[in-house]
Backbone as ProteinMPNN parsed JSONL, in Angstrom:
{"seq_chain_A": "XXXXXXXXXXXXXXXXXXXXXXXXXXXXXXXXXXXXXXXXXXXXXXXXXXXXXXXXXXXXXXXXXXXXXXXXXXXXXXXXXXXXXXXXXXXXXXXXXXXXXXXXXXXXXXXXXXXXXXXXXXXXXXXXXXXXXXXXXXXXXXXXXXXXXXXXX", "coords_chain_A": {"N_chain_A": [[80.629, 75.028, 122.773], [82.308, 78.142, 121.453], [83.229, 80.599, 120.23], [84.684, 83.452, 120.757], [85.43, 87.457, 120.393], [87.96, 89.42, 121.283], [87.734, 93.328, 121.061], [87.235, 93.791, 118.354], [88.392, 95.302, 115.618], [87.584, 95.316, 112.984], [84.508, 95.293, 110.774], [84.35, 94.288, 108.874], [85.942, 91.594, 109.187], [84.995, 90.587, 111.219], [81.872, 90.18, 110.754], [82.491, 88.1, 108.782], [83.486, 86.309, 110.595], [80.976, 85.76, 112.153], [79.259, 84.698, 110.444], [80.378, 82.575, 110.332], [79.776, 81.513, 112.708], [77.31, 81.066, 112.079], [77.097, 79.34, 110.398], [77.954, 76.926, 111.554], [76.26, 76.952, 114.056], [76.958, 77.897, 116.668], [77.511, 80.472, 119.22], [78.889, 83.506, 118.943], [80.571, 85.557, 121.044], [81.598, 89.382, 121.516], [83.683, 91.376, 122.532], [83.164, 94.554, 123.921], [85.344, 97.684, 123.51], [84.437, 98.36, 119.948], [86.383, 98.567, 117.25], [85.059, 99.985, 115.408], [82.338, 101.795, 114.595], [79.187, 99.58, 115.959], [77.103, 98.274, 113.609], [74.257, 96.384, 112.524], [73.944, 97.021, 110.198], [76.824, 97.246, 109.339], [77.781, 95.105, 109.228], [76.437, 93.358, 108.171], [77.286, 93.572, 105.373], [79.5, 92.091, 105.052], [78.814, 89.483, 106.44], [77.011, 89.131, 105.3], [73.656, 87.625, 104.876], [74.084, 85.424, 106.56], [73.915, 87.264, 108.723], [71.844, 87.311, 109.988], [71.287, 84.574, 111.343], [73.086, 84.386, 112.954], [74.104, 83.687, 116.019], [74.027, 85.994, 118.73], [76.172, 87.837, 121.352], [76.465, 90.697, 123.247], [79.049, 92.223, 125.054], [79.838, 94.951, 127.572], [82.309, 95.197, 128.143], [85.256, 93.674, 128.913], [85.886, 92.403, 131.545], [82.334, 92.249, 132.319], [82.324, 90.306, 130.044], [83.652, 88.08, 131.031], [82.184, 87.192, 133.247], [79.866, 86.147, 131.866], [81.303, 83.342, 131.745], [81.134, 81.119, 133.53], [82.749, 78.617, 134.374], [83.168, 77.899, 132.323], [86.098, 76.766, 129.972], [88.608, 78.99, 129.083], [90.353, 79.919, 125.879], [92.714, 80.983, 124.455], [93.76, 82.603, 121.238], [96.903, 82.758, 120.312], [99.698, 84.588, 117.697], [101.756, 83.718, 119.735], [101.409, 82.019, 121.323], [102.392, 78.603, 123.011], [101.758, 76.565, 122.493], [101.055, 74.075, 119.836], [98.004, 73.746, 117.65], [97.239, 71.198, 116.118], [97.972, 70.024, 118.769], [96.447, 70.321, 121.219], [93.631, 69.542, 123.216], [90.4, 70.024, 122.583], [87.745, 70.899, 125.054], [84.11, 70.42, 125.188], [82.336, 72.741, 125.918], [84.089, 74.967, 125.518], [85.549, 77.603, 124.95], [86.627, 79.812, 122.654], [89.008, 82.142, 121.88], [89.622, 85.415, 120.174], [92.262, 87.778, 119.396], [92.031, 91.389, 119.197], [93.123, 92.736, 115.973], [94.592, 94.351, 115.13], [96.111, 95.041, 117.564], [96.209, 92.647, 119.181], [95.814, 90.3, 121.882], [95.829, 91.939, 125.047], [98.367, 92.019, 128.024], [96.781, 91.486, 130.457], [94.574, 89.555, 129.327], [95.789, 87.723, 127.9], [96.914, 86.476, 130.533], [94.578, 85.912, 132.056], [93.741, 83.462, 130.649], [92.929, 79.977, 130.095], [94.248, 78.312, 128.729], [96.736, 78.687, 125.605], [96.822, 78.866, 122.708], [98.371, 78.249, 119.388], [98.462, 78.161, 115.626], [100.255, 75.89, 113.352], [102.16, 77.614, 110.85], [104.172, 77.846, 107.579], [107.252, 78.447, 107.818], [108.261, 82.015, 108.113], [106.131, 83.248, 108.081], [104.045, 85.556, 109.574], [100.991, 85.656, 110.632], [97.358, 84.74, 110.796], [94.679, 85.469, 109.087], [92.118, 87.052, 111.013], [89.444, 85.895, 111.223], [89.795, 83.868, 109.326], [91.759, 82.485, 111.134], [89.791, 81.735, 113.458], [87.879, 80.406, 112.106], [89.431, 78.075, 111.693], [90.131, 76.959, 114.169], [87.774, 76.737, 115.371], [86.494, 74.575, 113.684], [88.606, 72.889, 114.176], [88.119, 72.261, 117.105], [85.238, 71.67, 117.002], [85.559, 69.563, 115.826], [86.9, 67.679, 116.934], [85.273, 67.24, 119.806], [83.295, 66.46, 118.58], [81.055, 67.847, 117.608], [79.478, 69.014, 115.268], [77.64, 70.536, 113.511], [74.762, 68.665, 112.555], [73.718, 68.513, 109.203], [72.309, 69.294, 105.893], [73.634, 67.133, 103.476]], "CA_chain_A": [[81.769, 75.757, 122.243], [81.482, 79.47, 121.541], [84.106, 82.206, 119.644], [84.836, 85.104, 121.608], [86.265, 88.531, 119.925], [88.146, 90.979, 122.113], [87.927, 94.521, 121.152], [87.446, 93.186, 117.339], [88.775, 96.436, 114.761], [87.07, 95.374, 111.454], [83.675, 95.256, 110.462], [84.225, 92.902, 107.924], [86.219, 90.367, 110.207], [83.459, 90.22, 112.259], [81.071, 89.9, 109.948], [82.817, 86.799, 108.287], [83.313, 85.368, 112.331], [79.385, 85.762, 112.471], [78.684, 83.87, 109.399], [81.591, 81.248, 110.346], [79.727, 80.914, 113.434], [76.067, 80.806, 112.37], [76.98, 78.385, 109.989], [78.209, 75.906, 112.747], [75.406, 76.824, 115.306], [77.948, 77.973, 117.8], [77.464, 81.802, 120.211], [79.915, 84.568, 118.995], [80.824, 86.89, 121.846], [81.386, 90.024, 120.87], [83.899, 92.222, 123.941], [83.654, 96.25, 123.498], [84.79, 98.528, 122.667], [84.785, 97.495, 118.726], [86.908, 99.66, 116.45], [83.648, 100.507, 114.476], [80.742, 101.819, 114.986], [78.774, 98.567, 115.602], [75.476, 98.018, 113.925], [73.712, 95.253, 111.863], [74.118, 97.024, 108.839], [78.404, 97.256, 109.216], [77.908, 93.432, 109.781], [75.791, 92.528, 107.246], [78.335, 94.063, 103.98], [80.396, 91.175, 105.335], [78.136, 88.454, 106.889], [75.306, 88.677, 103.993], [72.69, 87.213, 105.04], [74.269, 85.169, 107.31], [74.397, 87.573, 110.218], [70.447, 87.378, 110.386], [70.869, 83.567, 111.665], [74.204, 84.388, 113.904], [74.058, 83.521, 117.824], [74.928, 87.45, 119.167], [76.091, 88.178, 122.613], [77.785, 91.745, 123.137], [79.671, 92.36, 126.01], [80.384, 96.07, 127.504], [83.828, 95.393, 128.262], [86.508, 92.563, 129.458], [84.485, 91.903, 133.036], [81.351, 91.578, 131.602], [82.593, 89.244, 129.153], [84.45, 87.276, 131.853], [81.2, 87.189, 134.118], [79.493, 84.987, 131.492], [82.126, 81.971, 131.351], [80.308, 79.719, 134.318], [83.093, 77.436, 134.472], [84.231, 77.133, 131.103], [87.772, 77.166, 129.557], [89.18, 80.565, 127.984], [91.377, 79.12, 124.866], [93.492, 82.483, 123.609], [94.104, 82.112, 120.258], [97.603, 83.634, 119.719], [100.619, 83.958, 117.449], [102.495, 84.024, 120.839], [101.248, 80.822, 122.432], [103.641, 77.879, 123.138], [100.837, 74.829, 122.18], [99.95, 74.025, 118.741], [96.697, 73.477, 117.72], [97.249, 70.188, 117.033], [98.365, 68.645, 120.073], [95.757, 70.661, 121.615], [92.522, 68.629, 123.254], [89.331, 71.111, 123.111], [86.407, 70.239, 125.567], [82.794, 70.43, 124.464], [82.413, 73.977, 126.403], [85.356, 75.815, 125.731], [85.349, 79.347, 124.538], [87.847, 80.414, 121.635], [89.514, 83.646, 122.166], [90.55, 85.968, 119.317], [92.841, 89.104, 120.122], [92.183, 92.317, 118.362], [93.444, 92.645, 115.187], [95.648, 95.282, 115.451], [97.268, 94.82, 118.818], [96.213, 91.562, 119.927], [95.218, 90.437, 123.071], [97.263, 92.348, 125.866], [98.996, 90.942, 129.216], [95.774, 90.898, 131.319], [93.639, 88.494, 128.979], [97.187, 86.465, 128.095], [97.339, 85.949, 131.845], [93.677, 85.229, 132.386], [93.334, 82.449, 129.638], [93.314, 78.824, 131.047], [95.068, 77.786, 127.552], [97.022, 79.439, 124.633], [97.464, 78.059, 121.334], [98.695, 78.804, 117.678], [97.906, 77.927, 114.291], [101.501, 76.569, 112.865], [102.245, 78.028, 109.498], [105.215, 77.982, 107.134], [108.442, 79.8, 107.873], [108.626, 83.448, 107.545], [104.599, 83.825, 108.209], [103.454, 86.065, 111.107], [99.811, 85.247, 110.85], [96.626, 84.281, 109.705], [93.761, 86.843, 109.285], [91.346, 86.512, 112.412], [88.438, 85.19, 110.84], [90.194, 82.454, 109.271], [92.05, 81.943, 111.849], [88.964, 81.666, 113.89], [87.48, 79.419, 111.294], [90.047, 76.749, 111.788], [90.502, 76.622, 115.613], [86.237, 76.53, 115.63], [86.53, 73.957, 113.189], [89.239, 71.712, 114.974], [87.025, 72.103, 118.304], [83.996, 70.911, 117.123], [85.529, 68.061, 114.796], [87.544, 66.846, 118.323], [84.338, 67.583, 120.322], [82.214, 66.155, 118.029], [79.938, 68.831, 117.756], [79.872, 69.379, 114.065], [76.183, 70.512, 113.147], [74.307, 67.912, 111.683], [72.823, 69.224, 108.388], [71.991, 68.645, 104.852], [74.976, 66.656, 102.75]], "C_chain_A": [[81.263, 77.064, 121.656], [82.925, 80.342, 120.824], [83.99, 83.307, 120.513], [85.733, 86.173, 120.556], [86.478, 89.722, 120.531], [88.476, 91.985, 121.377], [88.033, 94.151, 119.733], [87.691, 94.636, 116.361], [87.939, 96.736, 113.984], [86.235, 94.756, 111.2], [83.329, 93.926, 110.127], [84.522, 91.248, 108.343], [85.432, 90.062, 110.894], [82.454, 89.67, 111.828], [81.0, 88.41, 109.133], [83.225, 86.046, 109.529], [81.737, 85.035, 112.14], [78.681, 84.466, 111.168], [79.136, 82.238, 109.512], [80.39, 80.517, 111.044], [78.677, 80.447, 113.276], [76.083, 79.188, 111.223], [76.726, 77.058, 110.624], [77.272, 75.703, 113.623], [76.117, 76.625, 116.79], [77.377, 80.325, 118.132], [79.085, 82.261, 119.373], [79.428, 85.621, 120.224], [81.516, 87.97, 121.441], [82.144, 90.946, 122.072], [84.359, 94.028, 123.449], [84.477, 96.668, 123.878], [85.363, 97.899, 120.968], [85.533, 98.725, 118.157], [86.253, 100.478, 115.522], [82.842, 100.863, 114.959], [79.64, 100.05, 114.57], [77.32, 98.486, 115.535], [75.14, 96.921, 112.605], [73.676, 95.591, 110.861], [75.685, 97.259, 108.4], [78.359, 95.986, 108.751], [77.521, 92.783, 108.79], [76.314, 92.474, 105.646], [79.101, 92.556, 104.118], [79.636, 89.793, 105.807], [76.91, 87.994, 106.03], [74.565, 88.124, 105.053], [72.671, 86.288, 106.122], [74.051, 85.429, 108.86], [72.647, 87.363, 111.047], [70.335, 85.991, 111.486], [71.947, 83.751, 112.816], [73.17, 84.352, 115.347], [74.557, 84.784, 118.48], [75.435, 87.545, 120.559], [77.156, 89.413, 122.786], [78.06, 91.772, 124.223], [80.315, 94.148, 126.496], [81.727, 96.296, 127.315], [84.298, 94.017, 129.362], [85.473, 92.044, 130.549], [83.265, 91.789, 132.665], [81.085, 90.112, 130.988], [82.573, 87.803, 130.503], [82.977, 86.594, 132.993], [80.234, 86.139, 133.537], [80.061, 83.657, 131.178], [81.282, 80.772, 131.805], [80.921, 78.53, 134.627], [83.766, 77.094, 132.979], [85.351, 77.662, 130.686], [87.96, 78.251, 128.833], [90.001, 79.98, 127.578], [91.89, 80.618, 124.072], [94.256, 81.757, 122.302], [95.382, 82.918, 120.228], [99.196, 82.993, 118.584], [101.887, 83.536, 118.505], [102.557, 82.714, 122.189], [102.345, 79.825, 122.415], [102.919, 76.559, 122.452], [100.469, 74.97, 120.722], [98.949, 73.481, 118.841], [96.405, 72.023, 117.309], [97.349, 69.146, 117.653], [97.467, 69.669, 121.25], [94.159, 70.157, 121.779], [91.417, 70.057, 123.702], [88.409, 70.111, 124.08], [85.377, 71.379, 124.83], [82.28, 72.353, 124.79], [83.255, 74.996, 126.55], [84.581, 77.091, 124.997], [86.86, 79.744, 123.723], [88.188, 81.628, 121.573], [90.304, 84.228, 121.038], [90.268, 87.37, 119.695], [92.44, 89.831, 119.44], [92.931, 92.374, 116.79], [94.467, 93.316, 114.874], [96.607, 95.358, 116.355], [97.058, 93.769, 119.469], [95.83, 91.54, 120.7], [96.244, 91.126, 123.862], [97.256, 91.733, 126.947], [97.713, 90.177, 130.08], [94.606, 89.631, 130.871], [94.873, 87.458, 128.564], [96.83, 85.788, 129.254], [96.148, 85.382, 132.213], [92.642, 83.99, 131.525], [93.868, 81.436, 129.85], [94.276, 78.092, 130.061], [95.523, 78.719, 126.621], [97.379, 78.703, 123.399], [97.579, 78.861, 120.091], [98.683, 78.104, 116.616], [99.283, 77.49, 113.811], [101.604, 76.756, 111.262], [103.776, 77.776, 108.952], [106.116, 78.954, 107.786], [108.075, 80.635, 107.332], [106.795, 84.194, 107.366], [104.413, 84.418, 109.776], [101.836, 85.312, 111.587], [98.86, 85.45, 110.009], [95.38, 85.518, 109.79], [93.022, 86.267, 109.999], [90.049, 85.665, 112.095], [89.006, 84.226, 110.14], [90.968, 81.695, 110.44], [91.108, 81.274, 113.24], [88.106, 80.343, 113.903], [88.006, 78.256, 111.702], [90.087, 76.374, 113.006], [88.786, 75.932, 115.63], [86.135, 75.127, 114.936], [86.95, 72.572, 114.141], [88.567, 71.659, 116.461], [86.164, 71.324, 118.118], [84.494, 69.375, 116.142], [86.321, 67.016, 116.541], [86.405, 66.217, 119.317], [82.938, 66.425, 119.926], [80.828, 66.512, 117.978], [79.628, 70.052, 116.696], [78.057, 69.425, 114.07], [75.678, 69.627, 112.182], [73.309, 68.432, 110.275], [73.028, 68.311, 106.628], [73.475, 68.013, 103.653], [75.01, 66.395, 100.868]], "O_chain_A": [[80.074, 77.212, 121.371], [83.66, 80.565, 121.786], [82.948, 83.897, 120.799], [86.689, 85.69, 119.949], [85.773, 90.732, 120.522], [89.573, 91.838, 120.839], [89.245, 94.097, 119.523], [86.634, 95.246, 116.527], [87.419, 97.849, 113.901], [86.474, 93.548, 111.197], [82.634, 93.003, 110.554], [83.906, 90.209, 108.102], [85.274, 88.863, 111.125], [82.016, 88.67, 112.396], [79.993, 87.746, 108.886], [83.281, 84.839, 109.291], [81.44, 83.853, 111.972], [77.782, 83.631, 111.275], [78.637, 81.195, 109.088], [79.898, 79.472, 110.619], [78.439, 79.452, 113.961], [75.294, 78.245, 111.288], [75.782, 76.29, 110.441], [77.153, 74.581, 114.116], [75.998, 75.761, 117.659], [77.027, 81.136, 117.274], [80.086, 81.553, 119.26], [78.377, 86.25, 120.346], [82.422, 87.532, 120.732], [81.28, 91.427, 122.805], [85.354, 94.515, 122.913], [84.774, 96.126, 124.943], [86.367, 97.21, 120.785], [85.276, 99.841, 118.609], [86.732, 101.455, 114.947], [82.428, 100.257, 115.947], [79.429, 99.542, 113.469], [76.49, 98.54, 116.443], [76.011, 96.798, 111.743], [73.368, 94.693, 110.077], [75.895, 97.456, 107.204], [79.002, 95.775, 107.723], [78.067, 91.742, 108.425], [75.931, 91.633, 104.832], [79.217, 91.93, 103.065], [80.189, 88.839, 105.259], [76.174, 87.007, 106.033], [75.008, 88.24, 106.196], [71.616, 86.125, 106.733], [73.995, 84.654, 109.814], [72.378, 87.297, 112.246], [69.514, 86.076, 112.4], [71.601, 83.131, 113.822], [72.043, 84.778, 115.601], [75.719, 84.65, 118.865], [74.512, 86.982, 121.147], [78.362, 89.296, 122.566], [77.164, 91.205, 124.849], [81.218, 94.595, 125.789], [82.275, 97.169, 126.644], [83.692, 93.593, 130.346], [84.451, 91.393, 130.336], [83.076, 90.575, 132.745], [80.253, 89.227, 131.19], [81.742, 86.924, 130.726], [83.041, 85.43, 133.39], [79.74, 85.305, 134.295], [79.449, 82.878, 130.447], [80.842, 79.838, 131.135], [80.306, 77.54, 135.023], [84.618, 76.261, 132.67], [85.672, 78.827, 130.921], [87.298, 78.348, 127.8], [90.694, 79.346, 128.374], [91.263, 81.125, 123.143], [95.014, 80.787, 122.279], [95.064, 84.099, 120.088], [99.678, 81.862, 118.517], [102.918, 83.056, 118.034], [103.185, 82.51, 123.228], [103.333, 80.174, 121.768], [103.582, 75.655, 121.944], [99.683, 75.846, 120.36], [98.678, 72.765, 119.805], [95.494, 71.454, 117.91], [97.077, 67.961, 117.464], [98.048, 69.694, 122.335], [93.404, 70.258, 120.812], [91.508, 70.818, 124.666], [88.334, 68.889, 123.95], [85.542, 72.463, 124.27], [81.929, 73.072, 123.854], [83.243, 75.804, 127.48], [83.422, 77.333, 124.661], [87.951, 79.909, 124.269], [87.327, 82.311, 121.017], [91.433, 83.802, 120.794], [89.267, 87.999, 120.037], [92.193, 89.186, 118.42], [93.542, 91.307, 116.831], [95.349, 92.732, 114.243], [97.77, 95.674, 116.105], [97.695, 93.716, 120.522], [95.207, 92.567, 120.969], [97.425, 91.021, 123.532], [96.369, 90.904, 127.15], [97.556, 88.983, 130.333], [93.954, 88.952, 131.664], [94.783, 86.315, 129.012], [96.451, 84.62, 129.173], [96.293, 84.287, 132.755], [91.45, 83.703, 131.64], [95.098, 81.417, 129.897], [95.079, 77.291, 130.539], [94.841, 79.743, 126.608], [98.348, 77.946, 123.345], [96.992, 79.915, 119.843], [99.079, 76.979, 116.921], [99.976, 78.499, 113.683], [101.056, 75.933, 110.529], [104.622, 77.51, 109.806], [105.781, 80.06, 108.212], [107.561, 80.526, 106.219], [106.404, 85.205, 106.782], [104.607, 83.828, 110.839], [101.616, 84.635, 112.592], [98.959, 86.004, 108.914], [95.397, 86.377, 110.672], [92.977, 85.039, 109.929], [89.744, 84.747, 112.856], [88.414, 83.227, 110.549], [90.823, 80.491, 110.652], [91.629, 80.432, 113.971], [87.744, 79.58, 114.798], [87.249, 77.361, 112.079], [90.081, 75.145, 113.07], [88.618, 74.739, 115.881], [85.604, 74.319, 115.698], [86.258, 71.674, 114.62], [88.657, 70.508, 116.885], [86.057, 70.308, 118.805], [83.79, 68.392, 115.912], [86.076, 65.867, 116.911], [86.438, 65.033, 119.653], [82.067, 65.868, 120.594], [79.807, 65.858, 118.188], [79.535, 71.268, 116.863], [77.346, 68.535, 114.535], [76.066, 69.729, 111.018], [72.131, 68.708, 110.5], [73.587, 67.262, 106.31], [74.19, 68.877, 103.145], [76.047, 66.028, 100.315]]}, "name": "protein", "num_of_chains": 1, "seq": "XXXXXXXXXXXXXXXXXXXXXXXXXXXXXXXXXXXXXXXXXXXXXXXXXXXXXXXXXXXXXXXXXXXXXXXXXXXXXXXXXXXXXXXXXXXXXXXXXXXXXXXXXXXXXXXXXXXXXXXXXXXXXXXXXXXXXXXXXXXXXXXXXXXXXXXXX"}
């Protein structure tokens, strides 16, 4: 299982994805162009110390990205999907997809994502900020999965 972030805006969101993910011992993908200038010291204001242990993989752009799947599931995280998360079954190799932050994912990664799901929230909420929302989908993956890093308790 692996996080993906298309065309991610904000530094800081990223930065707290990277930490989410190194915690877990899960690959963040990473699809350009970012809304920042992206370098290990944007990343690290937000990821502390974390980002040193993160799994990196950048991607030039969309096809790139798409070129490393190999077979596994694209899961689009949106507020726009029809499935909650959950009555949603992850497999062990999926790939979690979060849209931009600003404009979301647009039609062509909608259309080329083998699943779509959403987070449900109270009435009268649009959505959750991307790195938490990130958090929880990564979360409910690996607790389904059972592919929760074994570590110190």
């Amino acid at each position: 299982m692996r996080i993906a972030l298309y065309q991610p805006d904000m530094a800081g969101n990223v930065g707290a994805v990277l930490r989410t993910t190194a915690c877990f011992c899960v690959q963040c993908d990473i699809i350009e162009p970012c809304g920042f200038p992206f370098s290990e010291r944007a990343l690290r204001r937000a990821g502390m110390d974390y980002v040193a242990h993160a799994k990196i993989q950048r991607h030039t752009d969309w096809s790139a990205f798409l070129e490393t799947l190999n077979g596994a599931r694209l899961v689009l995280m949106s507020s726009k999907a029809s499935t909650a998360l959950p009555a949603f079954a992850f497999r062990p190799d999926d790939v979690i997809l979060m849209g931009s932050e600003s404009t979301g994912a647009p039609p062509e990664v909608h259309a080329r994502a083998d699943a779509r799901v959403y987070i449900p929230m109270g009435a009268g909420f649009r959505s959750l900020n991307i790195s938490v929302s990130a958090g929880i989908a990564l979360a409910e993956g690996l607790r389904q999965t059972q592919q929760f890093p074994e570590g110190a308790v």
